[in-house]
C-alpha positions in Angstrom: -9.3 17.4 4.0 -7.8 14.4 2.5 -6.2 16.5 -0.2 -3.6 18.5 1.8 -3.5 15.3 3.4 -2.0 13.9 0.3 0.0 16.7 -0.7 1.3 16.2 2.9 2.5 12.7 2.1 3.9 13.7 -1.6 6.5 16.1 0.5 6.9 13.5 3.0 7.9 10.5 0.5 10.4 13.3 -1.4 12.4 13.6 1.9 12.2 10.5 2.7 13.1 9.2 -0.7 10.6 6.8 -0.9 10.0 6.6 -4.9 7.5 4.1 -5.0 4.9 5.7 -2.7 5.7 9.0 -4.0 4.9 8.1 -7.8 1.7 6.9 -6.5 0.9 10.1 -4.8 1.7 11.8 -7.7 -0.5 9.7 -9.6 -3.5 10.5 -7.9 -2.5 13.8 -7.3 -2.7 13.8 -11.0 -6.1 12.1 -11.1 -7.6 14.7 -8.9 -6.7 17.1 -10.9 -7.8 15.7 -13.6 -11.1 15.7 -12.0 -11.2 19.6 -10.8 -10.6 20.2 -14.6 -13.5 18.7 -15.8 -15.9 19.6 -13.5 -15.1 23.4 -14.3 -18.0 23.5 -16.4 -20.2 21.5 -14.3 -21.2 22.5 -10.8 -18.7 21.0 -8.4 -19.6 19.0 -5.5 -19.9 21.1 -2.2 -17.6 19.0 -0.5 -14.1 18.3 -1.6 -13.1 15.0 0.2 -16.2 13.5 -1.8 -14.5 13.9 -5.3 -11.3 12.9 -3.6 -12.9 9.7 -2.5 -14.4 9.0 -5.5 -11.1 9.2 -7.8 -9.0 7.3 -5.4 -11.9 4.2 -5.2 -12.1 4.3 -8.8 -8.3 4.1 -8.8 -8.5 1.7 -6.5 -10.9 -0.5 -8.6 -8.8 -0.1 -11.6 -5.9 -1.5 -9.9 -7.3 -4.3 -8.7 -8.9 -5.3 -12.1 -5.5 -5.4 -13.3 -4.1 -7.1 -10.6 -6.3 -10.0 -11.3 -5.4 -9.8 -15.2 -2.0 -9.9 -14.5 -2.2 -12.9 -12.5 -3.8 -14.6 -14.6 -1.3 -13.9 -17.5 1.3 -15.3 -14.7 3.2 -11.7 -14.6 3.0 -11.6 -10.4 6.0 -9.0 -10.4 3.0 -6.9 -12.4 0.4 -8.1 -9.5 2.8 -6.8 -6.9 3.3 -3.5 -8.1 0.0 -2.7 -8.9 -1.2 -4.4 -5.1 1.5 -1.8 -3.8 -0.1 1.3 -5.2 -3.4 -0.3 -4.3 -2.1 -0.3 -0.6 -0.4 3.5 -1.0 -4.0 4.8 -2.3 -6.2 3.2 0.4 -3.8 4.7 2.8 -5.9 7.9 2.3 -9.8 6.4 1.9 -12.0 6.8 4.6 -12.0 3.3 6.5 -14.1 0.3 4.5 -17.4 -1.2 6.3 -16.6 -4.7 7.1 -19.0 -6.7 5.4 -21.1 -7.7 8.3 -21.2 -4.0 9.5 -22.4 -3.1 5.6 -25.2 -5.9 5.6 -26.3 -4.4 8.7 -26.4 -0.7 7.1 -28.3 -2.1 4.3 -31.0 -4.3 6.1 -31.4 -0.7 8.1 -32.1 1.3 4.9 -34.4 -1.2 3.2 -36.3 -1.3 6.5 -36.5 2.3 6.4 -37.6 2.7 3.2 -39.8 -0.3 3.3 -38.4 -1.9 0.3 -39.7 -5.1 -0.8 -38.8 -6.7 -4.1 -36.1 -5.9 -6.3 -37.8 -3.4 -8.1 -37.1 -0.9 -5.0 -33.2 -1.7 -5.5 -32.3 1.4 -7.2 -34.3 3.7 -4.2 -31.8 1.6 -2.1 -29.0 1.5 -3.8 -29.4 5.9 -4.1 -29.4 5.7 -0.4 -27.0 3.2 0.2 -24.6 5.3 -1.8 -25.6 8.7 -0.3 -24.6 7.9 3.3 -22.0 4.8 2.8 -20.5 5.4 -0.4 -17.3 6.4 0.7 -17.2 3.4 3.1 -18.6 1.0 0.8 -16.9 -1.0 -2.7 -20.4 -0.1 -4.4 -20.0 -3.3 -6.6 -20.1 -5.2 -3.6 -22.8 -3.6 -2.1 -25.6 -4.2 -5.4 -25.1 -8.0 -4.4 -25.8 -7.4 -1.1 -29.0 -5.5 -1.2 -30.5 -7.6 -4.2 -29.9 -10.5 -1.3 -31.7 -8.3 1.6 -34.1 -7.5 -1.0 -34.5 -11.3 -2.5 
């Protein structure tokens, strides 16, 4: 599971010393947890690495917004250090479709579902997200089927 995985790497980076990785660990660590305490009242999801994944891409996401804010203010040391934790955190996501392989999953699921206009994009967007969301930036992915689907 990619939590003890990343517990794993929080006692590795202590030994090792290696601050900057480690406060990232600890910051998702820290984000996961978050999670697992709000979903105490909900119904939580039966498998683990899928709340993992989702925390980390929307860590992920977060970081990259900022990187591209902080570049355009002109404050690259900023960039860097967020592009570093951005690096640290995908360390432990599931590897990312390329985008010819996602095109490919998505013509497959529109032809499966027989979509035809726009209007079925949210029927392929649910599946799209269902079987590749871990692989997939989902941002990405809405422009891609509106174009298989346009």
């Amino acid at each position: 599971m990619i939590r003890e995985d990343i517990k794993a790497a929080q006692v590795a980076a202590m030994k090792a010393g290696d601050k900057a990785r480690l406060g990232t660990i600890r910051l998702m660590l820290a984000k996961i947890k978050d999670r697992d305490i709000e979903l105490r009242t909900g119904t939580p999801p039966a498998d683990d690495d899928v709340l993992v994944v989702d925390v980390l891409q929307k860590m992920v996401k977060q970081r990259r917004e900022s990187i591209a804010m902080y570049e355009q203010g002109g404050r690259q040391e900023l960039a860097d250090a967020e592009a570093a934790e951005v690096a640290v955190i995908e360390d432990f996501l599931p590897a990312q479709l390329g985008e010819d392989e996602a095109r490919a999953a998505i013509a497959a699921i529109v032809a499966e579902l027989g979509a035809t206009s726009v209007k079925d994009m949210g029927k392929v967007m649910a599946a799209v997200k269902d079987r590749h969301g871990s692989q997939l930036d989902m941002s990405k992915a809405s422009g891609w089927v509106k174009a298989a689907l346009g």
